[in-house]
Structures are given as C-alpha cells and as structure tokens.
C-alpha positions as CSV (number, residue, x, y, z in Angstrom):
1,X,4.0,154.4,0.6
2,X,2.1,151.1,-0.8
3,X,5.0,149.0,-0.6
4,X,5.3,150.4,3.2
5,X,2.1,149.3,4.3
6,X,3.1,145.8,3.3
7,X,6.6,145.6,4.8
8,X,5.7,146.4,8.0
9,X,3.3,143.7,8.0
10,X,5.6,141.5,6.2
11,X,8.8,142.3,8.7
12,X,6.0,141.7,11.6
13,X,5.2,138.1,10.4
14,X,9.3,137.6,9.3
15,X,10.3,138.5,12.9
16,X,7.1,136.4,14.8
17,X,8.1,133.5,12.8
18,X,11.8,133.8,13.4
19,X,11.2,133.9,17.2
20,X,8.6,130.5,16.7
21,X,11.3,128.4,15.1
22,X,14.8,130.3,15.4
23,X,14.7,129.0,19.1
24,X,13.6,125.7,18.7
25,X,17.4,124.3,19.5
26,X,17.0,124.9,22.8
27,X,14.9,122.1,24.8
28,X,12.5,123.8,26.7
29,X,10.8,121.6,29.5
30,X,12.4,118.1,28.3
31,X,11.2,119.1,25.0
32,X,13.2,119.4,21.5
33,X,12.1,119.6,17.8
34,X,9.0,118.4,19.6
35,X,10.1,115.6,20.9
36,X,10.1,114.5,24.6
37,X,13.6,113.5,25.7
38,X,14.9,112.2,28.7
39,X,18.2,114.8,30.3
40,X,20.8,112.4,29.5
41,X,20.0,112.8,25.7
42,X,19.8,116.0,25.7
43,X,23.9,115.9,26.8
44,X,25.1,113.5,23.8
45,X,26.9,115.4,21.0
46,X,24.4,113.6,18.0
47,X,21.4,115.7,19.7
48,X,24.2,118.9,19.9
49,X,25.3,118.7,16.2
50,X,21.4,118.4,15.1
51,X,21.2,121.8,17.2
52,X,24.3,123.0,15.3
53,X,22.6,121.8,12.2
54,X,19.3,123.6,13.0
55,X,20.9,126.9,13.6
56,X,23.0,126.9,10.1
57,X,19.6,125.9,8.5
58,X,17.3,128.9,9.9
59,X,20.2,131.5,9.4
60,X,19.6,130.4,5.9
61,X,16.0,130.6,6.1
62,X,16.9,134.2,7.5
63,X,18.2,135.4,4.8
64,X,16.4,134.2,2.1
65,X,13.3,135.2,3.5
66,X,14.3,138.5,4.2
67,X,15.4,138.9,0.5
68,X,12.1,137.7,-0.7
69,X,10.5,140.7,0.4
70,X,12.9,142.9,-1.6
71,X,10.2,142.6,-4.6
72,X,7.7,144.4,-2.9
73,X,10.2,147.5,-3.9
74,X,10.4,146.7,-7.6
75,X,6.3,146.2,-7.8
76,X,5.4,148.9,-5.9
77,X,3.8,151.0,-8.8
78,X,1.3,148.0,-9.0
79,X,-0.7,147.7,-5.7
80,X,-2.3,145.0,-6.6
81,X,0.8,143.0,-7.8
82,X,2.4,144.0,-4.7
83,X,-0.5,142.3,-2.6
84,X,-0.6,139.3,-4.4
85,X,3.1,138.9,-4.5
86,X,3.1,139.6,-0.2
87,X,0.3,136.6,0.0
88,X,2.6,134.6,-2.2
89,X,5.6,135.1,-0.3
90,X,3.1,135.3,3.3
91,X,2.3,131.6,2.6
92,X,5.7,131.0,1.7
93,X,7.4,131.8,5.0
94,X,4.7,130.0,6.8
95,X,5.2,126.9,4.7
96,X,9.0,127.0,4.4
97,X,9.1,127.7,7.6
98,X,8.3,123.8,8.9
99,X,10.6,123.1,6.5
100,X,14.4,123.2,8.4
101,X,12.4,121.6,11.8
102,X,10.4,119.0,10.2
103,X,14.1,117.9,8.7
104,X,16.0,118.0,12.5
105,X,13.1,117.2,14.1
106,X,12.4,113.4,12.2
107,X,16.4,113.3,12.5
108,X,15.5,113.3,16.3
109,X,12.7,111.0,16.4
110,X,15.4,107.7,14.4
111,X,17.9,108.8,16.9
112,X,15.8,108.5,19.5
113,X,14.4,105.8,18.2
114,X,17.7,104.0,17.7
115,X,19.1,105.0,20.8
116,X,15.6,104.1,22.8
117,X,15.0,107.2,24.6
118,X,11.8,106.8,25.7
119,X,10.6,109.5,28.3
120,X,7.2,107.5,29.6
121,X,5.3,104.5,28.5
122,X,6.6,102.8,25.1
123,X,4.4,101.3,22.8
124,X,5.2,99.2,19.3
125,X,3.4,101.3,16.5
126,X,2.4,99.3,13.4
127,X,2.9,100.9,9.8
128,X,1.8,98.0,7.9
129,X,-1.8,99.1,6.6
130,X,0.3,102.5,5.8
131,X,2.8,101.1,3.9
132,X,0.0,98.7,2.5
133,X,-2.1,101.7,1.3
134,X,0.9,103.6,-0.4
135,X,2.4,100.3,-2.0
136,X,-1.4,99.6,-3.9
137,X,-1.0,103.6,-5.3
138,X,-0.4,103.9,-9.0
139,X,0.4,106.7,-11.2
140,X,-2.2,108.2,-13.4
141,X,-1.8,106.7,-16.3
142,X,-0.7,108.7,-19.8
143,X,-4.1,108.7,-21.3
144,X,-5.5,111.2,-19.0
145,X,-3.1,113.6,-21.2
146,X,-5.8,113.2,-23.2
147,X,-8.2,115.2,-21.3
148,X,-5.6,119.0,-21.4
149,X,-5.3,118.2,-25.5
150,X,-8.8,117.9,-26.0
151,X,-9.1,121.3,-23.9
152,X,-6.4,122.5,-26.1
153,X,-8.6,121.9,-29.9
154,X,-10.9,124.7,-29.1
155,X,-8.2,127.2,-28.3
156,X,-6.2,125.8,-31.2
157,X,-9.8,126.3,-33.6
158,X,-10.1,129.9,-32.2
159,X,-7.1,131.2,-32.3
160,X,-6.0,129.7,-36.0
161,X,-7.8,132.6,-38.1
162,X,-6.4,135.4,-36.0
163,X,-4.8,137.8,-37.9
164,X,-1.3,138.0,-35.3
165,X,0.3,135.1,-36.3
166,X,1.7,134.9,-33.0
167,X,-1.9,134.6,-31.6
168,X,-2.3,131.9,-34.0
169,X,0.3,130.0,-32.4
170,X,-1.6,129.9,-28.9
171,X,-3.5,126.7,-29.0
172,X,-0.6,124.6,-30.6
173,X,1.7,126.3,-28.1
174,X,-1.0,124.9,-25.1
175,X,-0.8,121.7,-27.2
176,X,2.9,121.7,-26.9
177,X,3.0,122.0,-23.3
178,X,0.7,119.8,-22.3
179,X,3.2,117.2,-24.5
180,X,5.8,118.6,-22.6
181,X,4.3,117.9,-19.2
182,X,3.9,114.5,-20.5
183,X,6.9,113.8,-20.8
184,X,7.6,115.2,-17.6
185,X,5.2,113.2,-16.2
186,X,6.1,109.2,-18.1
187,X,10.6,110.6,-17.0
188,X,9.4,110.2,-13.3
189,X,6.6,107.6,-13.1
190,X,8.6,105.2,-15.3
191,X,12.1,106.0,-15.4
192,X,14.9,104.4,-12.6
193,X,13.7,104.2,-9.1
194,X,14.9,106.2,-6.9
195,X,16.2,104.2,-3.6
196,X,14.5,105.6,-0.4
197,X,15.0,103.2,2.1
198,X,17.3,100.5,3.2
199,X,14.1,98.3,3.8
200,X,12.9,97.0,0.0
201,X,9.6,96.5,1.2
202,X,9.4,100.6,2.5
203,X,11.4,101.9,-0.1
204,X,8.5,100.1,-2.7
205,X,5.3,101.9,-0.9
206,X,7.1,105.0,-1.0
207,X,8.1,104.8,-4.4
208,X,4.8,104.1,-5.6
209,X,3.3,106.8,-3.5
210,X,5.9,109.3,-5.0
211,X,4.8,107.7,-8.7
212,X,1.2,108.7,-7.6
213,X,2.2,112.2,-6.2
214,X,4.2,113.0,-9.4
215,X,1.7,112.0,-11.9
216,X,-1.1,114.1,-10.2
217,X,1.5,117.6,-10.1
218,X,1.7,116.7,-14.0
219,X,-1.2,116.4,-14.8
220,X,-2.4,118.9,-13.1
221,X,-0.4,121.7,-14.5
222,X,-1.1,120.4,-17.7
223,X,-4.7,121.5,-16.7
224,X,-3.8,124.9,-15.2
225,X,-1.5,125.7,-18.2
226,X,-4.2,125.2,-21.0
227,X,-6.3,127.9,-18.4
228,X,-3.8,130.3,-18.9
229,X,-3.1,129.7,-22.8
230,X,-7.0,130.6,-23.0
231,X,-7.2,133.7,-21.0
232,X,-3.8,135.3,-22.1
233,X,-5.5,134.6,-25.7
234,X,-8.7,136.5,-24.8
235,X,-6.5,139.4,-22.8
236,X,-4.4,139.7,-26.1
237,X,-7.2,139.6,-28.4
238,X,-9.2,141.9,-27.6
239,X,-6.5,144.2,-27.6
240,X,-6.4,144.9,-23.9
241,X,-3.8,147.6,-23.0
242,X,-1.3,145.8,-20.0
243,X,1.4,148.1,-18.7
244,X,4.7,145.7,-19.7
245,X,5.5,145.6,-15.5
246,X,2.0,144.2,-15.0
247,X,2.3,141.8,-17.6
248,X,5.8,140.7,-16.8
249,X,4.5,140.6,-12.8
250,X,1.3,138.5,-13.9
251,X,3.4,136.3,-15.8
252,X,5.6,135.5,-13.0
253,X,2.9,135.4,-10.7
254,X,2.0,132.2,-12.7
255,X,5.2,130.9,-13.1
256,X,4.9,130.4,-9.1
257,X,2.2,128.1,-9.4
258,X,4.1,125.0,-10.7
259,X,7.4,125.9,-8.4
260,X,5.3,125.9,-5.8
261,X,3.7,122.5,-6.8
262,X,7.0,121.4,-7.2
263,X,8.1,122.2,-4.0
264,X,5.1,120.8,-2.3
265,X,5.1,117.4,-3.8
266,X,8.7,116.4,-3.2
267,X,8.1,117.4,0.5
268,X,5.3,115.4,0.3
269,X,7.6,112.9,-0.8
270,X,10.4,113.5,1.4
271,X,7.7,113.3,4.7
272,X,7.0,109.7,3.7
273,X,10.8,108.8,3.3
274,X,11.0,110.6,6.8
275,X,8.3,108.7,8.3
276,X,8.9,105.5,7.2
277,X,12.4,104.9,5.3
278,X,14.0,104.0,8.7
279,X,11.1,101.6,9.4
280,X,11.5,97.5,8.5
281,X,8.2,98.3,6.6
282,X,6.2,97.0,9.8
283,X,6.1,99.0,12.8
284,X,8.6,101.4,15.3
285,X,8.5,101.9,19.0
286,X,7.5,105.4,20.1
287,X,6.5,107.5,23.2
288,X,2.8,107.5,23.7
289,X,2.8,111.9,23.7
290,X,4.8,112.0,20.7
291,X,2.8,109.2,18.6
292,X,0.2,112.4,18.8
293,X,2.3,115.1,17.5
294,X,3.0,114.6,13.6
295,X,6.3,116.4,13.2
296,X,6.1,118.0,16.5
297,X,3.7,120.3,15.2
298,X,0.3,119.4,14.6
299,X,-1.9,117.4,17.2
300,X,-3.7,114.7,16.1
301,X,-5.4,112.1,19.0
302,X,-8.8,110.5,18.8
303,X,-8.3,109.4,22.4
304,X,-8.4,112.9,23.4
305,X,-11.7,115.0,23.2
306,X,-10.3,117.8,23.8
307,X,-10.8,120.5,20.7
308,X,-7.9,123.1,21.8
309,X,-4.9,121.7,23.8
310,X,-1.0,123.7,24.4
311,X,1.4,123.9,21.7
312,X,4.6,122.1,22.0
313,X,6.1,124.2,19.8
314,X,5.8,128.6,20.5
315,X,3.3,129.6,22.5
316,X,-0.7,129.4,23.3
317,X,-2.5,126.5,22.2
318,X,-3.5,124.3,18.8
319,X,-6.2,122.0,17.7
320,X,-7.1,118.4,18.2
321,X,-7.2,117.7,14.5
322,X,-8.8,114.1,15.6
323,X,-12.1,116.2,16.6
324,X,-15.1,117.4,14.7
325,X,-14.3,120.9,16.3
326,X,-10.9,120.6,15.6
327,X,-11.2,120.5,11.7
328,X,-13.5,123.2,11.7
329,X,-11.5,125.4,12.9
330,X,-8.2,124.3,11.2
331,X,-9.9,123.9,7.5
332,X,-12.5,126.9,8.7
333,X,-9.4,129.1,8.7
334,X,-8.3,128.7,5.6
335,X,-11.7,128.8,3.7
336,X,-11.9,132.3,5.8
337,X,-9.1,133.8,4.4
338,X,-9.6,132.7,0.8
339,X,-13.4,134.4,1.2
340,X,-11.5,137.7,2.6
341,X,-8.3,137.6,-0.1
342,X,-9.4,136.5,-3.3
343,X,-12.7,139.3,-4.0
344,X,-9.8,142.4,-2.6
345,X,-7.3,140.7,-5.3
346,X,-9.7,140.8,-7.7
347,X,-10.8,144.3,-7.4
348,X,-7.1,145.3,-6.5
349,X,-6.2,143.7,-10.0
350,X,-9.4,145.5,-12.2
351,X,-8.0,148.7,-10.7
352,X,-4.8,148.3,-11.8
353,X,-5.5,147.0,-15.2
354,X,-8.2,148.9,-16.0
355,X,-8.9,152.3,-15.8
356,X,-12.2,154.1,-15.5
357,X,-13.6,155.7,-18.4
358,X,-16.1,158.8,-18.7
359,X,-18.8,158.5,-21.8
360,X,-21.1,161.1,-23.1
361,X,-23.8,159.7,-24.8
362,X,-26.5,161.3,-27.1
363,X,-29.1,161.9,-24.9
364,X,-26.8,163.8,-21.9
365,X,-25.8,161.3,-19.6
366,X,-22.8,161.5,-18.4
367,X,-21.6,157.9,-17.1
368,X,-17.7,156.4,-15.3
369,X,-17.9,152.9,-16.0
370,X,-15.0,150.0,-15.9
371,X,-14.5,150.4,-12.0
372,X,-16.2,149.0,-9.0
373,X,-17.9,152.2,-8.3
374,X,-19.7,152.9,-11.5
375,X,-21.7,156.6,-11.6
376,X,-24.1,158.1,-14.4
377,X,-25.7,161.6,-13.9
378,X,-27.5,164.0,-16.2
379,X,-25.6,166.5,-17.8
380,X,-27.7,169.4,-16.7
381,X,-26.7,168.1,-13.0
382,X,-24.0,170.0,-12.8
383,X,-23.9,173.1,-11.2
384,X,-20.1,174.1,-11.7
385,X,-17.1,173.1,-13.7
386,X,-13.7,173.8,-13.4
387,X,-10.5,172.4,-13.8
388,X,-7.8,171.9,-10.9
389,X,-4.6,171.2,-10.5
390,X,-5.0,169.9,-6.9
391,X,-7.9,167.7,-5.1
392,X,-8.5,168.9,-1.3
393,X,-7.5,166.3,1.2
394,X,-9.9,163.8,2.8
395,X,-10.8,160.7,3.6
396,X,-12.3,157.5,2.4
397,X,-15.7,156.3,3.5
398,X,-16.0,153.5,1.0
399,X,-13.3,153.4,-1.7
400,X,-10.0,152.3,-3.3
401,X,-7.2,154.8,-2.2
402,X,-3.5,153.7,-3.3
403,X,0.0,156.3,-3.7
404,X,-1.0,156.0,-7.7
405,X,-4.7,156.6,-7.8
406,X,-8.0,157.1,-5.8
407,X,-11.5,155.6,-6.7
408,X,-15.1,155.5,-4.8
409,X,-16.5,157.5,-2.5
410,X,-14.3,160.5,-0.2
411,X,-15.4,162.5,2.2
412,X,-13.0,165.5,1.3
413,X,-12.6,168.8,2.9
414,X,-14.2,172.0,1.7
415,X,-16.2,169.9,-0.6
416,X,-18.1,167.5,1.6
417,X,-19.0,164.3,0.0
418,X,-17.3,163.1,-3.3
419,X,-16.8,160.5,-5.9
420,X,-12.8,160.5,-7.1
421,X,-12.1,158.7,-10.4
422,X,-8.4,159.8,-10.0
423,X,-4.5,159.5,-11.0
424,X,-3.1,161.2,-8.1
425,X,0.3,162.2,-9.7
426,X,-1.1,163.4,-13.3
427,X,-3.2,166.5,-12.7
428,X,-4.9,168.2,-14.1
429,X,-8.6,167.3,-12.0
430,X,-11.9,168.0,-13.5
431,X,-14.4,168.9,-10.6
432,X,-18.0,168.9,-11.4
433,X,-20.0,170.4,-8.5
434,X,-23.9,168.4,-8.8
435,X,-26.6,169.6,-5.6
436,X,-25.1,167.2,-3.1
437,X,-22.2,165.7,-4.4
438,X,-19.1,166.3,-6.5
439,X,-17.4,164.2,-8.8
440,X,-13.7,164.5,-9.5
441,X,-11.8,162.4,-12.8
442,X,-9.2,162.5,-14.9
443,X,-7.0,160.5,-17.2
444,X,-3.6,159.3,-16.9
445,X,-2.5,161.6,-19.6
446,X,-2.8,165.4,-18.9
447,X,-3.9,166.0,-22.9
448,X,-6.6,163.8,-22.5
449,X,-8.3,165.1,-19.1
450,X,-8.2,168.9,-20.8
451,X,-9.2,167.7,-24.3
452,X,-12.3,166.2,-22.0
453,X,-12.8,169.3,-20.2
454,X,-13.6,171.1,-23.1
455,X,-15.8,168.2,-24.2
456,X,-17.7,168.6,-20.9
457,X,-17.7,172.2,-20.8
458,X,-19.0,172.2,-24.7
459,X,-21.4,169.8,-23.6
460,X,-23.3,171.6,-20.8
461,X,-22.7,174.7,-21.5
462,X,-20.9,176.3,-18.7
C-alpha cells in the first residue's frame, strides 16, 4: 500500500514529463529543440535525422526511467527508504530529462549556425571574456587533501581503542579514501588532455574549466566521505540495532551521492564543449530570441523586465532569470521544497530505525519515548487494561500512519481519541483506557508486548 502511494505519484510525473519532452521532434510554431527556424530548414534531412535521433534517445529515457521506479517494490517495508529513494529518482527524471534535448537541441543551434538560418535579426555574439574567464580557472591544488585527513585523525584516535577490530579500522579506512580520491582527483587534473574542440584556443578554456570542475567533485567527496566514516562509526558503536534492508538501502542511498556528482560535472563539462567547442574561441552569429533561451529551456534577458514570460518548450509560462523576481522565484522553489522534504525524511527515517519504547520507572510513571510523539502518564491513570488482538479503525488527526506501523495521535472509533505506539501486523495491542484518552502500544515481537502486559498489569494492579 506505501509503495502505491508513491507510484501513482511517480507514474503521474513519468507520464507529465514524457509528454514535455517526448514531443519535442515536432516544430511547433517555427520552433524546434527551442530554436526558431525558418520552413525551409525544417525540410532538410540533417534537421530529420536529429528528430530520428531524438526519438531513439527518449524511448531510451523511457525505459530506464520507468525501471527506476521498480525499487520502490523491493523497499516497500521501509517507508522511509522508499520516500527518499522516490525524491532521489523524482530529481532524477527531472534532471535527466534535459539531458537527450539539451544534446539535439545544441546539435541544432551549429547546424543552424553553419547553415545560417537565421529567422529575424542576426547579431555577432562575442565569447571572448567567457572563454577568458574559464581559461584563467585552475584546479584545486593537492594540498587541500590535507584538509579530509586532518578530519580523518580524530575518527582514526576514537575509533583505535574500540574493542571490534573492524571499528578500529574506521578512521584509517576514511584515511584511505580520501587517498583514493586523491588520486582520483591528480589522474584527471594532470593526466593527458582531453581534445574538446577543433579551436586550440576553446579547447584550452574548456579544459581548464573541466580541471577546475573535477578537482572541486574530488575534493568534495573526500569531504562527504569522511562525514559518513564518522556517523556510521557512531551508529555502530553504540550498538544501534539497523534492520540489514535499512542498512543495505542507507548504504546505497549514499553511494548515489558521488554518481550523481559524477554525472553532474561531466554535463557540466559537456555544456561548455556544447557551447563553445564549435566556436573559433571569439564569438558566433545567433538569432536575437534564441541568444535568450540557454538550451531552449531557460530564459535569461536583462533587456526584458518582464518576471514571467511563455515557455518555448511545454506549456504555461517561465521566469526571466535576468530579474530580481525572477531568481526568487526560481532559487525560492527549491529552498521551499528542501524546508518541506528534508524535516518528513528525517522523522520518516527515526520511525523506521527506531522504535518506541515504554519505561516504568520507580516512582509510577509510565513514559513512550524515542518517537516524535513522546507521552508519560501516572500509573494510577489508568482506568482499564486489557490486551487485544485488534485496534478499531480510525483516523489520524496528527500522526505517522504507514502499512507497517501507526504512531501519534488517532481519532479511532468506539474509543474516541487515542495515542497508537503500534506494529500493525504483530498483535497482540495493549489498550490502556486513562479519563479522556487511551493509549495503545506494542512491540514488534508478540513475547515482548505480553511479557509487558503483565509488567503493567503487576504494576497497577488491575
């Protein structure tokens, strides 16, 4: 049922995106790949076989973004695995998705370039200060290394006197990779240049900016990895119990991090080789309404003051990015989701990982703790015990409600308002019945809820 309420979603932004790109190949008021062209181009059989091109490209896109849904299935015992993993692959299909049209679409703009199919007014654009700027970048330089091995000494001084001798290995293991990503890092920034461009002076600024690019990736991960050496060291240490699916799924959860990185720098890279490896390192002729759209997609024109204007590729409309309001809106967006997905992971996560717990302490009370709806209560507060091996239906007014378990406050029938602390597919239930509430829990494991019971029971005497 969890990994339903995903899919749908999932198949709803698979299909909207298909319909946004999958039809791009077809010009659509003189425009294609988001480029104006004049009707005669629009017949030659270059501008056909890039259509042809784009078609075999999305059918592939297609298909491997319908199979990356197929581990919602595996995950779906782990809610909160299975929402991190839809985000994951969410902002995956919208990135990829640029991907096969930014490629046909730059393809379009040398031909049409080449071929000088300008639709209105044509104007000489100048790349020199461009090129300039990316030919003065340098890569970071090895001693910043420096900075993920120093991170690494304390891990390496806290984890040395552990009694698992794997443990002990954690801080030279962080050590290790950050030597690794070194080396990673020195293979690309100094070994044979790649060629990029016919033009020696384009192909240098591009290989330098790809030197740059590289380095930062590198050094960044080397980062990020000593981050993860430390709290997998604090998770195993204090002998945290993990289900081995959640471990496995956070484990490759992280490993997506540096693919991802990957995958965005070398389209980084490849935009630049796009942009400018056709160029004499100087300058290019272009239309003046497609100088404004940077790969067809976004709209970027200081001239214009308008904040929203009409998309040139799907429908409705986009922003300016060259305005004030524009970049509010566009960086807004994201800084909005962040704020709404990353506190529901987190929670999602602490309720899958760790389970809440009742105490009975020495003076009576009676506390559920390690959840987001803690609840402590007097012994003597409750009225009636018993033990169930079914909890009426309801419905949440402020809770966390999976297939798996149910936590917060219900409003359930017969029993009016409720807290449940429960695993919905190991019953047993204890029910304790206070004035104006009742609060339902159990454990995982049967044994453990009736061994509980009769703590309870002992305990207040009913």
């Amino acid at each position: 049922m969890d990994t339903l309420i995903l899919l749908i979603p999932g198949l709803i932004v698979y299909i909207t995106v298909l319909l946004v790109y999958g039809t791009q190949a077809k010009p659509k008021n003189g425009i294609l790949f988001g480029l104006k062209l004049p009707e005669a181009a629009l017949q030659d059989s270059r501008i056909a076989a890039l259509q042809v091109q784009f078609r075999q490209s999305y059918r592939w896109y297609a298909v491997a973004g319908l199979l990356g849904l197929a581990p919602l299935l595996w995950l779906g015992s782990y809610f909160s695995l299975s929402f991190i993993y839809f985000i994951l692959w969410v902002a995956g299909v919208m990135y990829t998705s640029t991907v096969p049209f930014k490629t046909i679409h730059h393809k379009t703009v040398a031909l049409k370039r080449d071929e000088q199919w300008f639709v209105g007014k044509k104007r000489y654009i100048s790349v020199e200060k461009d090129i300039a700027r990316l030919a003065a970048m340098k890569p970071w330089s090895p001693y910043w290394f420096a900075l993920p091995a120093v991170l690494s000494i304390p891990l390496i001084a806290l984890s040395i006197s552990h009694d698992n001798p794997l443990l002990r290995l954690t801080g030279f293991a962080s050590l290790a990779m950050t030597a690794v990503l070194l080396l990673l890092s020195l293979s690309f920034t100094h070994g044979k240049p790649r060629a990029y461009s016919r033009n020696p002076v384009a192909n240098n600024a591009i290989h330098h900016a790809a030197r740059r690019y590289w380095s930062t990736l590198w050094l960044i991960l080397a980062i990020f990895e000593v981050a993860n050496a430390f709290i997998a060291y604090n998770v195993l240490s204090e002998g945290t119990m993990i289900h081995i699916n959640l471990w496995m799924g956070g484990i490759a959860m992280v490993s997506l991090v540096p693919l991802l990185g990957i995958y965005y720098v070398h389209n980084r890279v490849k935009e630049l080789e796009y942009r400018f490896g056709s160029t004499d390192g100087k300058g290019y002729h272009a239309e003046d309404d497609d100088l404004h759209w940077r790969h067809g997609l976004s709209y970027y024109n200081p001239q214009d003051k308008s904040v929203m204007v009409q998309k040139r590729v799907g429908t409705g409309t986009t922003v300016n990015l060259a305005t004030k309001g524009g970049k509010r809106i566009y960086y807004g967006s994201f800084i909005l989701v962040a704020l709404v997905i990353l506190p529901v992971t987190f929670m999602m996560v602490r309720a899958d990982s760790s389970p809440p717990k009742l105490l009975i302490n020495d003076q009576g009370i009676v506390s559920i703790k390690n959840t987001e709806y803690d609840y402590s209560f007097a012994i003597d507060e409750i009225k009636e015990l018993t033990l169930e091996d079914a909890v009426p239906t309801g419905f949440r007014s402020n809770g966390i409600a999976t297939s798996t378990f149910a936590r917060g406050n219900f409003k359930l029938a017969e029993l009016g308002p409720a807290k449940l602390y429960v695993f919905k597919k190991t019953p047993p239930y204890i029910i304790m019945k206070l004035d104006d509430l009742v609060v339902i829990y159990n454990d995982e494991e049967p044994a453990k809820t009736r061994s509980l019971y009769q703590e309870l029971k002992k305990a207040s005497g009913l």
